[in-house]
MIVEXNU-920011 format. One record per residue (C-alpha): residue number from 0; residue in one letter; y, z, x. Coordinates in steps of 0.001 Angstrom, whole numbers, plus 500000, padded with zeros to 6 digits. Layout:
! MIVEXNU-920011
R | NUM | a | Y | Z | X $
...
//
This chain:
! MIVEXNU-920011
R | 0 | x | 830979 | 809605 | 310403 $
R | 1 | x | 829776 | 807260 | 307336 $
R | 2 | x | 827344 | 808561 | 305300 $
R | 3 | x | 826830 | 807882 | 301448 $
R | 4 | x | 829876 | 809571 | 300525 $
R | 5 | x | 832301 | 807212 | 301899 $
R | 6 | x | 829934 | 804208 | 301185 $
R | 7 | x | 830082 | 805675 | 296669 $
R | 8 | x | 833365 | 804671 | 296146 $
R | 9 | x | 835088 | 803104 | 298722 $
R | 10 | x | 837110 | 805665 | 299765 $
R | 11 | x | 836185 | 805341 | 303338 $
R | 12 | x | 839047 | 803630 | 305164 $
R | 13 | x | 841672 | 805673 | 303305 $
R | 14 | x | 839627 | 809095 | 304402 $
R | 15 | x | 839651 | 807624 | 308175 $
R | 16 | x | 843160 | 806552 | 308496 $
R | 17 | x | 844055 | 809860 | 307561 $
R | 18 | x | 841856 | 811650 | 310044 $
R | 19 | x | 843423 | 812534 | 313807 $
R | 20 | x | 842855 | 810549 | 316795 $
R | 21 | x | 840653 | 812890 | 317905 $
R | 22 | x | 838643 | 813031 | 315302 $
R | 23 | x | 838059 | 809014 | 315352 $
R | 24 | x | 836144 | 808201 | 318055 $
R | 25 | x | 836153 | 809347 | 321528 $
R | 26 | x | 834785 | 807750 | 324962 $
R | 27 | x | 831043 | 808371 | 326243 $
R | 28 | x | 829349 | 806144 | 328669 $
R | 29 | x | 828175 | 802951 | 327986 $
R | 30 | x | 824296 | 803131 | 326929 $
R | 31 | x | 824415 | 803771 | 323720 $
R | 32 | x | 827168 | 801251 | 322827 $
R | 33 | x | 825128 | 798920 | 321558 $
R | 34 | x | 822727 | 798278 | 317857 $
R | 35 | x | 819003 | 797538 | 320206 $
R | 36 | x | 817823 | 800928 | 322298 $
R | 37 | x | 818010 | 800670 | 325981 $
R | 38 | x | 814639 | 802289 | 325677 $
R | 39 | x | 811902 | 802196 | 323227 $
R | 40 | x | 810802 | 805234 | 321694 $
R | 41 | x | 806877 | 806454 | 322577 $
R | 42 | x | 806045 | 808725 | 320005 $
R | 43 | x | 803177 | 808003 | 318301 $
R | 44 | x | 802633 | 807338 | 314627 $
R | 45 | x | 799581 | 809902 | 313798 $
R | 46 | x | 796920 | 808861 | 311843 $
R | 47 | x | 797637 | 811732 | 308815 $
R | 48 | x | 801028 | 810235 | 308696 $
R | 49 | x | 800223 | 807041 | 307184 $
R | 50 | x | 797549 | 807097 | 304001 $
R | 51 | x | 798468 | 803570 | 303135 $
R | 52 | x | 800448 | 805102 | 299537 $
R | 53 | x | 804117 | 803270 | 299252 $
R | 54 | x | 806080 | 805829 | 297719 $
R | 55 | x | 809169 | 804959 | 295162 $
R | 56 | x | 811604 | 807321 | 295205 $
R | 57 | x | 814736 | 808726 | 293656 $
R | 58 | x | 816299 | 812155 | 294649 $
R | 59 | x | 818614 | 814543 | 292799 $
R | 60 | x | 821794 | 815148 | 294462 $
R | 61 | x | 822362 | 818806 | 295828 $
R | 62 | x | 824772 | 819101 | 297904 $
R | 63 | x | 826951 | 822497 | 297934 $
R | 64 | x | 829088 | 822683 | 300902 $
R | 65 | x | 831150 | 825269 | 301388 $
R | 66 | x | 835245 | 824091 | 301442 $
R | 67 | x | 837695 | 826273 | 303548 $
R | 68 | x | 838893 | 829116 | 301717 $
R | 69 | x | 835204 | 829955 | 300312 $
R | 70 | x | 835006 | 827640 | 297221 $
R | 71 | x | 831577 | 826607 | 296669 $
R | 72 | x | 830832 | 823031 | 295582 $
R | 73 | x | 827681 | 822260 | 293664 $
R | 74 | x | 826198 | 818915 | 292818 $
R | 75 | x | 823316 | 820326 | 290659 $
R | 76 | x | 825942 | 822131 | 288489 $
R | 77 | x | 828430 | 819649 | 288188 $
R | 78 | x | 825778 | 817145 | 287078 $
R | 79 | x | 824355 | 819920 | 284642 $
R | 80 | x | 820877 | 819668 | 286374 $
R | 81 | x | 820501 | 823717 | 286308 $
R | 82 | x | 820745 | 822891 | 282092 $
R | 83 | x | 819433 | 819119 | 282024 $
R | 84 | x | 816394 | 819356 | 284773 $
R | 85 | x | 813957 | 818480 | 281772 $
R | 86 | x | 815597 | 815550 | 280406 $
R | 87 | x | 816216 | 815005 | 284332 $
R | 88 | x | 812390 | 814929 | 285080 $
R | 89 | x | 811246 | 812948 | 282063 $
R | 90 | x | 813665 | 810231 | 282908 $
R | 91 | x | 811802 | 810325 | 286254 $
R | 92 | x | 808386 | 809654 | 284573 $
R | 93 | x | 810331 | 806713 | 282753 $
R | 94 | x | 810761 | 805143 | 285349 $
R | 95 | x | 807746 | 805774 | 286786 $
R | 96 | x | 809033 | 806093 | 290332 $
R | 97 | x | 806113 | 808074 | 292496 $
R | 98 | x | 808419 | 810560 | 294740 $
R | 99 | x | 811537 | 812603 | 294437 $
R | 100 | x | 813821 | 814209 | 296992 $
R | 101 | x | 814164 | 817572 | 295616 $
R | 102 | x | 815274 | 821001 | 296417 $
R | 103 | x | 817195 | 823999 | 295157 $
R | 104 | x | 820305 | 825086 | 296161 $
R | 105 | x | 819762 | 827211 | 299414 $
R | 106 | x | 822730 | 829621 | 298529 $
R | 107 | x | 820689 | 830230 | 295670 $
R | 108 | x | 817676 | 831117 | 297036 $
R | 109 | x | 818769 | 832555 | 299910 $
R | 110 | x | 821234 | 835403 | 298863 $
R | 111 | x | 820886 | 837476 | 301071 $
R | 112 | x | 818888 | 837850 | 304910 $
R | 113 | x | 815123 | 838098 | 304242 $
R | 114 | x | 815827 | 838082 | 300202 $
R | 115 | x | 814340 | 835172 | 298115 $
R | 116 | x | 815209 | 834668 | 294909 $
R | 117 | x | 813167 | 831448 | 293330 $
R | 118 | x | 814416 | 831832 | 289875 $
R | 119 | x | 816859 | 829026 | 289810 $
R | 120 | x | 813841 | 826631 | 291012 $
R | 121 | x | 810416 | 827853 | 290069 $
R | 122 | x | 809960 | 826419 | 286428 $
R | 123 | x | 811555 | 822985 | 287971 $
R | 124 | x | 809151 | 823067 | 290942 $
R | 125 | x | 805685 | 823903 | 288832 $
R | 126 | x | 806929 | 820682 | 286034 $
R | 127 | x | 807009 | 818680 | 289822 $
R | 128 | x | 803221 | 820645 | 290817 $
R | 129 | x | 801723 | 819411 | 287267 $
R | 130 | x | 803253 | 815479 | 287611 $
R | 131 | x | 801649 | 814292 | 290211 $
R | 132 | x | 805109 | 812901 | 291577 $
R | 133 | x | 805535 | 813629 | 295393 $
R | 134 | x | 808326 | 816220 | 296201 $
R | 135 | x | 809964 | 815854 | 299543 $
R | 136 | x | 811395 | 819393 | 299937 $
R | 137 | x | 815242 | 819094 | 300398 $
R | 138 | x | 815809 | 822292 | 301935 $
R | 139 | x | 819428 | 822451 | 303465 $
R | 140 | x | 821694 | 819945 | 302564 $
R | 141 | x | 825100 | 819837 | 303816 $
R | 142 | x | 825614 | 823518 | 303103 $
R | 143 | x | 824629 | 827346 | 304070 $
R | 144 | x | 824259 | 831109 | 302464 $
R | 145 | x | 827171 | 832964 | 301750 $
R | 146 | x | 825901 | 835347 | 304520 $
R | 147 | x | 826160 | 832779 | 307239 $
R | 148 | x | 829826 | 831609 | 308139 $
R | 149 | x | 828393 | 828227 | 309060 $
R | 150 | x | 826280 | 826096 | 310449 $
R | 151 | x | 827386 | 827124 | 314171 $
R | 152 | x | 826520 | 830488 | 313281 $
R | 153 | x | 823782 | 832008 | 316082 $
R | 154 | x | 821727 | 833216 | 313285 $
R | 155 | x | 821217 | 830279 | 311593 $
R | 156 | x | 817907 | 828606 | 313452 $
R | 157 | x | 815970 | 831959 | 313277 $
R | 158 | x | 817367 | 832554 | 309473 $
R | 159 | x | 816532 | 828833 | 308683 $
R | 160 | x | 812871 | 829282 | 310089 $
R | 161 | x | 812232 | 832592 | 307679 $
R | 162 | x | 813494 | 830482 | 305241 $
R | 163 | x | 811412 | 827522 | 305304 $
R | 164 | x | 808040 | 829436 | 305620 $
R | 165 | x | 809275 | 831445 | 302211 $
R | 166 | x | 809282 | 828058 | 300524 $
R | 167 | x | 806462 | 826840 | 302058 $
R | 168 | x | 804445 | 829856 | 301230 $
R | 169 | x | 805902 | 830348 | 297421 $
R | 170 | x | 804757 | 826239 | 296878 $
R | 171 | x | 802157 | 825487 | 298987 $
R | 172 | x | 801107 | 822397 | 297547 $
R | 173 | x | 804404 | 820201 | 298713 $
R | 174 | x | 803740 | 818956 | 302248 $
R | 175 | x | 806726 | 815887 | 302982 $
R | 176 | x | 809751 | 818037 | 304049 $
R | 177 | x | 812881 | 817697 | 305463 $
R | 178 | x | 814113 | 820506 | 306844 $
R | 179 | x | 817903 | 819840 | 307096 $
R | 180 | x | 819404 | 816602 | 305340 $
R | 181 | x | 821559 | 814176 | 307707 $
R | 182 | x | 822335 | 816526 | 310944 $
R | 183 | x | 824399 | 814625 | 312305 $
R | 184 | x | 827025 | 814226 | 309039 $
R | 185 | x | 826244 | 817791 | 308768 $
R | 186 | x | 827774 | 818628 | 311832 $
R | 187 | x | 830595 | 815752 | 311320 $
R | 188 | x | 832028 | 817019 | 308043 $
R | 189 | x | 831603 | 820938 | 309344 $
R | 190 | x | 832958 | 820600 | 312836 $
R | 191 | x | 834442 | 817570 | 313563 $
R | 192 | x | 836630 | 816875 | 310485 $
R | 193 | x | 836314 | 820614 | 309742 $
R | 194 | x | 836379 | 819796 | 305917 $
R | 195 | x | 833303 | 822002 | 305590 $
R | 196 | x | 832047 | 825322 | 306307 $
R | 197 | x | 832787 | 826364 | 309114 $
R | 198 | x | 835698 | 824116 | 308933 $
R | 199 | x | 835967 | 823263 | 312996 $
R | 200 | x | 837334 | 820613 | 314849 $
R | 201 | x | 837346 | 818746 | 318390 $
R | 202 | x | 834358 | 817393 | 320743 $
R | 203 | x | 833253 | 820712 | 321628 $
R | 204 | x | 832662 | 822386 | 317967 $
R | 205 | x | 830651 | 819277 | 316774 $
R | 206 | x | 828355 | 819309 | 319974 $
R | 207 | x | 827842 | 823108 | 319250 $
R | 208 | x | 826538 | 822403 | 315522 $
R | 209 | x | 824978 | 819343 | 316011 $
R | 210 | x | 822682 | 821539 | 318769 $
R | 211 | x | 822776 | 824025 | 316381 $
R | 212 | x | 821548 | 822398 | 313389 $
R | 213 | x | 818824 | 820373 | 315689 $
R | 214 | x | 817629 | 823640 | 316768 $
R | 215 | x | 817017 | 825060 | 312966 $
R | 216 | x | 815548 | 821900 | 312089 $
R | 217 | x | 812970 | 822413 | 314740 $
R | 218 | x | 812485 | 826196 | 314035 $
R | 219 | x | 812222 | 825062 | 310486 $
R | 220 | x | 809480 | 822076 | 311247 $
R | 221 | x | 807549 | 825214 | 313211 $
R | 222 | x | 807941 | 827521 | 310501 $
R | 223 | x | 806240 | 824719 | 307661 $
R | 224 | x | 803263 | 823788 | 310361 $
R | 225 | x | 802317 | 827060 | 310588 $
R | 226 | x | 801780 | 827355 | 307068 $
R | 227 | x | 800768 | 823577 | 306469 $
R | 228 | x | 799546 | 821832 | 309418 $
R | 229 | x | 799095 | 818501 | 307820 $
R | 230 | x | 803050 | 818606 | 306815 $
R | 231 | x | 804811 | 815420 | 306960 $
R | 232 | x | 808264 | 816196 | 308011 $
R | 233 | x | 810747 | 813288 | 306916 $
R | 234 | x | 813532 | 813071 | 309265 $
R | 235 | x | 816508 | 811999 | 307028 $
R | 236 | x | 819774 | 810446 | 309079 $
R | 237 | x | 822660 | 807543 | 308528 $
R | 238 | x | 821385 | 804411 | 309413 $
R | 239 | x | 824767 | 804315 | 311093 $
R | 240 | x | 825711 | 801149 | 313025 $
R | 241 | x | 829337 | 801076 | 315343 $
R | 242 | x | 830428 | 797850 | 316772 $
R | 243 | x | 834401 | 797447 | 318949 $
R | 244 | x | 836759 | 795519 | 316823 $
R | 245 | x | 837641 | 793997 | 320301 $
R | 246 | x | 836940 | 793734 | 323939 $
R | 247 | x | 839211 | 796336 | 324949 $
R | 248 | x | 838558 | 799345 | 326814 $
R | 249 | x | 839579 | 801810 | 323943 $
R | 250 | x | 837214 | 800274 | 320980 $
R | 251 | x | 834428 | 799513 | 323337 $
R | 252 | x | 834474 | 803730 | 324318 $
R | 253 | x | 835000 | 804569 | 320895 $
R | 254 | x | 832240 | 802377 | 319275 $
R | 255 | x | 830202 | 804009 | 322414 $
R | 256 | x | 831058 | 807789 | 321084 $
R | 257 | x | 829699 | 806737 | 317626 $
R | 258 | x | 826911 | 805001 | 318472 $
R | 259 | x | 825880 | 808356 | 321056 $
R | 260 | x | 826688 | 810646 | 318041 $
R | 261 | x | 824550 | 808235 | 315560 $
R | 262 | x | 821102 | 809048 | 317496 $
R | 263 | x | 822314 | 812545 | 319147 $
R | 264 | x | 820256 | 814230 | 316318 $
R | 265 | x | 817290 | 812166 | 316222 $
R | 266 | x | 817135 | 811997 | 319665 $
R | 267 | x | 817004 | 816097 | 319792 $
R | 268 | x | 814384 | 816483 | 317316 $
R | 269 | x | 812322 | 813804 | 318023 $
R | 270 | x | 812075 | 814634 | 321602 $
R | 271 | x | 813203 | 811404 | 322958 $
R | 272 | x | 814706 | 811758 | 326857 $
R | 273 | x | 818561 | 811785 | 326234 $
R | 274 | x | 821260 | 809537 | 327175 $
R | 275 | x | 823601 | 810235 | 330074 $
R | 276 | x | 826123 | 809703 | 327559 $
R | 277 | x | 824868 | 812596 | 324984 $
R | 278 | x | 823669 | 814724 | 327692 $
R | 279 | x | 827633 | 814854 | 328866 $
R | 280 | x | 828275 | 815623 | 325389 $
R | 281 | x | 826001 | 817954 | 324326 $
R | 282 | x | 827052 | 819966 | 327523 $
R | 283 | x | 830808 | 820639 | 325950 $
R | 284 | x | 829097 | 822373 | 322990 $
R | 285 | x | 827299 | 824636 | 325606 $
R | 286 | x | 823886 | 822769 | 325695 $
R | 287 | x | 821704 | 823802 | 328831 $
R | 288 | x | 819014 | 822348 | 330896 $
R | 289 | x | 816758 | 824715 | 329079 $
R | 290 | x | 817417 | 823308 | 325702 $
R | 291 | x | 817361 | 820225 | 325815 $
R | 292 | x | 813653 | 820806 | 327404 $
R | 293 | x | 812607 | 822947 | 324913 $
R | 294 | x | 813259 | 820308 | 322231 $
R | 295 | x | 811463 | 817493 | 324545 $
R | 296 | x | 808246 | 820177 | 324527 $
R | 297 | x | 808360 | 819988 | 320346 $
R | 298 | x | 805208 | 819178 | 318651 $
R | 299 | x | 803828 | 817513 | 315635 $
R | 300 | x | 805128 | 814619 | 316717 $
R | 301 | x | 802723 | 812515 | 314745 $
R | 302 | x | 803291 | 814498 | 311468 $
R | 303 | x | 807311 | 812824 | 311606 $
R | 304 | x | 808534 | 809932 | 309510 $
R | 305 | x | 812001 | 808552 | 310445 $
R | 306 | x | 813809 | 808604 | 306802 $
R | 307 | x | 817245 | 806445 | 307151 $
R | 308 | x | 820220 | 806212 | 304512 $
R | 309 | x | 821738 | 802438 | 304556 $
R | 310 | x | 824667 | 802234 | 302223 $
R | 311 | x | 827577 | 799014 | 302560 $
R | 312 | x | 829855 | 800903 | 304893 $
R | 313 | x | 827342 | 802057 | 307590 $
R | 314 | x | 828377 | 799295 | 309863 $
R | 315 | x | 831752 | 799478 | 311185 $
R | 316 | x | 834278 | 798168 | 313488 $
R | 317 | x | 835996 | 800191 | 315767 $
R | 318 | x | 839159 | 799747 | 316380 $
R | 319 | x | 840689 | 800687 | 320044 $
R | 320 | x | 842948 | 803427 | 317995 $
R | 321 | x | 840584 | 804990 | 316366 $
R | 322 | x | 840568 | 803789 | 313345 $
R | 323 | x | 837167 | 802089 | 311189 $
R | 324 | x | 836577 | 799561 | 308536 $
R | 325 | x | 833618 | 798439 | 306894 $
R | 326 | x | 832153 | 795454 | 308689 $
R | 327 | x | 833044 | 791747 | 307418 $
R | 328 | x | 829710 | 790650 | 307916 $
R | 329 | x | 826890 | 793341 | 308563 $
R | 330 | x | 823693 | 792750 | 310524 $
R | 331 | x | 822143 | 794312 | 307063 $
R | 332 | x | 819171 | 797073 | 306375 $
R | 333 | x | 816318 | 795364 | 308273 $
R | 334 | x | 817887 | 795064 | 311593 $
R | 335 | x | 820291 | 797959 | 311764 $
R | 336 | x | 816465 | 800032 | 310750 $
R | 337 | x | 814461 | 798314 | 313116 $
R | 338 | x | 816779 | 799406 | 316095 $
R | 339 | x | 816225 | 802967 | 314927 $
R | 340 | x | 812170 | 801824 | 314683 $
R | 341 | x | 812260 | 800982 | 318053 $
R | 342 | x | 814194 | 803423 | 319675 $
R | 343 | x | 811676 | 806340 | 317913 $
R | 344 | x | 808370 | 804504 | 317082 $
R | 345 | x | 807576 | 806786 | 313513 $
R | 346 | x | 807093 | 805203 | 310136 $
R | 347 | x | 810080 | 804951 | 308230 $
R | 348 | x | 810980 | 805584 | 304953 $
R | 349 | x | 814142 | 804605 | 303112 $
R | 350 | x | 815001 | 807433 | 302444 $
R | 351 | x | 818870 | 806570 | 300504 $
R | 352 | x | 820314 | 803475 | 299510 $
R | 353 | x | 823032 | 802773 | 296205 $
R | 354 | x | 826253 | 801157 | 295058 $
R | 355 | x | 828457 | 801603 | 292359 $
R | 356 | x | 827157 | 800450 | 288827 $
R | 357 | x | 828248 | 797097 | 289008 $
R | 358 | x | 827273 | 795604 | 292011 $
R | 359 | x | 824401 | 798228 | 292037 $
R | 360 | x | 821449 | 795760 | 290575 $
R | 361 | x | 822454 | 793027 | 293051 $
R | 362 | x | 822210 | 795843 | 296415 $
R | 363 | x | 818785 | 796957 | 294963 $
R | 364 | x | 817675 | 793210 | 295407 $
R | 365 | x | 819200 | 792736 | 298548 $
R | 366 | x | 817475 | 795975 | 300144 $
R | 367 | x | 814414 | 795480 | 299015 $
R | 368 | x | 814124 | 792299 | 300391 $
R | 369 | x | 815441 | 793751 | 303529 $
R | 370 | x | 812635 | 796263 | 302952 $
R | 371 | x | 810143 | 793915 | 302481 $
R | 372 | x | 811332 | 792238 | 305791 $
R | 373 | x | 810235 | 795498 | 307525 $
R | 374 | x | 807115 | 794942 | 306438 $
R | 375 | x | 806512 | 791452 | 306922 $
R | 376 | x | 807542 | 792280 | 310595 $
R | 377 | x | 804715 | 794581 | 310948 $
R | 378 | x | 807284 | 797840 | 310727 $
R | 379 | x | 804983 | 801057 | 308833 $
R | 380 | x | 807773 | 801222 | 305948 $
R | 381 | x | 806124 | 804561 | 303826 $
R | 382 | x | 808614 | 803930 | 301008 $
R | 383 | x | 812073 | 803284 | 299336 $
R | 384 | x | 814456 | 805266 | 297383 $
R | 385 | x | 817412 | 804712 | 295228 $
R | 386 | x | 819861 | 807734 | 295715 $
R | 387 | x | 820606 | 809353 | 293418 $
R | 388 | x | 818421 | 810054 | 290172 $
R | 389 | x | 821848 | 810740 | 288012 $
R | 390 | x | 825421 | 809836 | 288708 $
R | 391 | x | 827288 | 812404 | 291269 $
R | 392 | x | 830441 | 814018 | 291159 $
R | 393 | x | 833916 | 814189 | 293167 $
R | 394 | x | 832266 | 812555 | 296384 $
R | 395 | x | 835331 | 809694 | 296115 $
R | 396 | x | 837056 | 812844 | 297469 $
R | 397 | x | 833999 | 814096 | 299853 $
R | 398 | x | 833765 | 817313 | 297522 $
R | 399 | x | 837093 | 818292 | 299032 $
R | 400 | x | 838614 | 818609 | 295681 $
R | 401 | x | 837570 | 819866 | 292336 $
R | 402 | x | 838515 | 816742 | 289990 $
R | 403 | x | 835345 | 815821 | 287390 $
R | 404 | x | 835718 | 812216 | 289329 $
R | 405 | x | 831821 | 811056 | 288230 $
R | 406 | x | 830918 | 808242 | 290870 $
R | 407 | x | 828369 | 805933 | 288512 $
R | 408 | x | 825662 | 805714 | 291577 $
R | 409 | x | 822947 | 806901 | 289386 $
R | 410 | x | 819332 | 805361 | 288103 $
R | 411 | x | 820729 | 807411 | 285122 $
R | 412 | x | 824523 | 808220 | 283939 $
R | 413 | x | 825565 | 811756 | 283318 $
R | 414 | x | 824812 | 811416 | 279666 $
R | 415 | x | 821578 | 810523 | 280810 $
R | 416 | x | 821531 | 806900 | 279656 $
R | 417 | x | 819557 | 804001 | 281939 $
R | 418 | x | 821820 | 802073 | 283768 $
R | 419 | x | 821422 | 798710 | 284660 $
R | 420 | x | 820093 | 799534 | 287805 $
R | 421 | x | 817840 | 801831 | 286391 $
R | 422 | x | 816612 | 799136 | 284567 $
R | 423 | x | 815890 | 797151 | 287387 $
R | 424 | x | 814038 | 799920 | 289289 $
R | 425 | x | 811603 | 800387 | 286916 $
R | 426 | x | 811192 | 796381 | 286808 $
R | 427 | x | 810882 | 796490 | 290117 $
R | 428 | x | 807976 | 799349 | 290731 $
R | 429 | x | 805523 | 798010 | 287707 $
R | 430 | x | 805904 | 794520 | 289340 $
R | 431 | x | 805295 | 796236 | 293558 $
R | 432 | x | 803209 | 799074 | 293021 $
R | 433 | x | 800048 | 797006 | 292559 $
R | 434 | x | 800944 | 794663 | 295160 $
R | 435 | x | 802171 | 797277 | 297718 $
R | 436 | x | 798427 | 798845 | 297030 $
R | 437 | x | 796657 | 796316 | 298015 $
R | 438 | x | 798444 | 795224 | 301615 $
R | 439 | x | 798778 | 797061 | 304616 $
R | 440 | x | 802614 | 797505 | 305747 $
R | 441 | x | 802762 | 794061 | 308011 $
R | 442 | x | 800759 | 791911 | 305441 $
R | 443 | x | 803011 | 790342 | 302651 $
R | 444 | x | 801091 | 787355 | 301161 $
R | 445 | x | 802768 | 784425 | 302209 $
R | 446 | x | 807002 | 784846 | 303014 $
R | 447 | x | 808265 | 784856 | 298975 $
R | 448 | x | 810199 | 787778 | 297861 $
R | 449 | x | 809174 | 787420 | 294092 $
R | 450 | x | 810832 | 790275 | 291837 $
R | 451 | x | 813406 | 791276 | 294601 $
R | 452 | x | 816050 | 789428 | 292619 $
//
């Protein structure tokens, strides 16, 4: 349940000692207690998929959840990108990152079913066609149309699908996609916590919208091949990491719960066999033989990178009641990103990492050197991104209240100054970007980490 929103402001083990029992951890079997697969992944990494270009990236925040009682909450308004997107874009150029996770708000452009309306994204999207920056089309993040009541609604794969092949047909030039951002918070926030949209609780509702949402993702990924068969889709999940407090039967189940829930997602859409443990969980949201074979049958399953968000709180101790805090000493980026590696076997991307402003140039150094440990250990790393391009708003309070809280996470504050860490990103690409060029993802010269600090 730890995603960057907890991780911005440290608001994490105040949110979870409020939440109910249920809500903090339940018990599973034991396979997927632990941070190393029981199985390797054997997926293969396709050819297309890697073209040897390291990509550094930024991404403008969209989230726009929808809070019980209808309210709307908008990152790209309450960070005045709808007004700012030009001064937005040229600070992007700046910095001379290389990609951007982008997309519009799918409210927006989805009013209505079957009805497009690109007008709040078009003139933003043909600056991105002209710049030679890679988009990675954001197109459903944390939030659904007005028309839909959630993301457990039945409609939602099939609406999800039309939706994607509208993009992909108004902008055919973008081809790295990810169809719906972090599934498995998605589903957390909506229908476990049921502090979003459809605003559910309990075992059953989050195994209903997890399936759900793994099921539109797919539809989705079908949808974008059909118009561009050499898509890249960029799966984009927690790099979540749950270890028991203690030895006692109660955190050692709980931990397991998290740690099933962690790669229930991935494991769905990447067609990977599943666990005992999520198959028994999966079942209480209604999950059938028959579905969890169609997702094993998927395809374009070397067109897939494995995108992971690593923020300070993503490792956690469980505690036997329920309750989480941010682990004393964490395992860090590299490990907790090769277990997902070898569970799925797909180039990964780094696909969100940040801190607050002023510890934020210090965690750029330290995950980039975790980065470059990827590499170094012969792990196809396609690229890093600091998340977000500007500061965000209100996430201290998980956009569960309306309070003009700015959480300084940003390459750029809301005024649209460099931060310090903005400043070190750009040191950092002029210094890699030639380097990167010139070595294939398991060949550092020598073991030095020059420019990481």
């Amino acid at each position: 349940m730890h995603r960057r929103q907890f991780l911005k402001v440290g608001a994490l083990a105040a949110a979870l000692a409020s939440l109910p029992a249920c809500a903090r951890g339940l018990a599973l079997g034991p396979d997927d207690a632990g941070l190393l697969p029981h199985a390797p992944g054997t997926g293969p990494i396709g050819p297309d998929a890697l073209d040897g270009t390291f990509l550094f990236a930024t991404g403008v925040e969209n989230s726009y959840p929808r809070l019980p009682g209808g309210r709307r909450v908008d990152q790209l308004a309450k960070t005045d990108h709808y007004e700012r997107w030009q001064e937005d874009f040229a600070g992007l150029q700046a910095l001379g990152v290389t990609a951007l996770r982008y997309g519009p708000a799918y409210y927006r452009t989805n009013p209505a079913p079957g009805r497009y309306d690109w007008s709040s994204c078009d003139a933003q999207m043909e600056w991105l066609r002209t710049s030679g920056i890679t988009v990675i089309a954001d197109l459903c993040h944390f939030g659904v149309p007005d028309w839909l009541s959630g993301f457990d609604d039945p409609a939602f794969p099939a609406e999800h699908a039309a939706y994607a092949r509208a993009f992909a047909r108004r902008y055919p030039w973008v081809r790295h996609y990810t169809p719906v951002n972090e599934i498995s918070v998605a589903a957390k926030f909506s229908a476990m916590f049921g502090w979003w949209n459809e605003a559910r609780t309990g075992e059953a509702a989050l195994a209903r919208t997890l399936l759900n949402l793994a099921r539109a993702h797919e539809r989705a990924v079908d949808a974008i091949l059909a118009e561009r068969s050499d898509a890249i889709i960029v799966h984009t999940e927690a790099a979540d990491r749950y270890v028991p407090a203690n030895e006692g039967v109660q955190a050692v189940s709980r931990a397991a719960f998290w740690n099933t829930v962690r790669f229930a997602a991935l494991d769905l859409t990447l067609g990977r066999a599943p666990s005992s443990g999520l198959v028994q969980f999966l079942a209480k949201g209604g999950a059938t033989r028959d579905d969890l074979a169609w997702f094993r049958r998927r395809h374009g399953h070397g067109r897939r990178w494995l995108g992971l968000d690593y923020y300070a709180t993503c490792e956690q101790l469980v505690h036997g009641d329920g309750r989480t805090e941010p682990a004393p000493v964490r395992a860090g980026l590299a490990a907790v990103a090769t277990a997902f590696h070898e569970r799925y076997r797909r180039p990964l991307f780094i696909a969100e990492t940040a801190a607050v402003d002023a510890v934020a140039p210090g965690w750029l150094a330290e995950q980039w050197r975790e980065t470059l440990a990827l590499r170094r250990a012969g792990v196809p790393v396609t690229g890093f991104t600091w998340y977000g391009l500007t500061d965000v708003v209100d996430w201290r309070w998980l956009l569960t209240q309306d309070r003009g809280d700015v959480d300084p996470m940003g390459l750029y504050d809301l005024q649209r100054g460099l931060r310090p860490v903005g400043r070190a990103y750009q040191e950092l690409i002029t210094e890699w970007t030639p380097r990167l060029a010139e070595l294939a993802p398991g060949r550092l010269a020598g073991d030095s980490v020059h420019g990481a600090a």
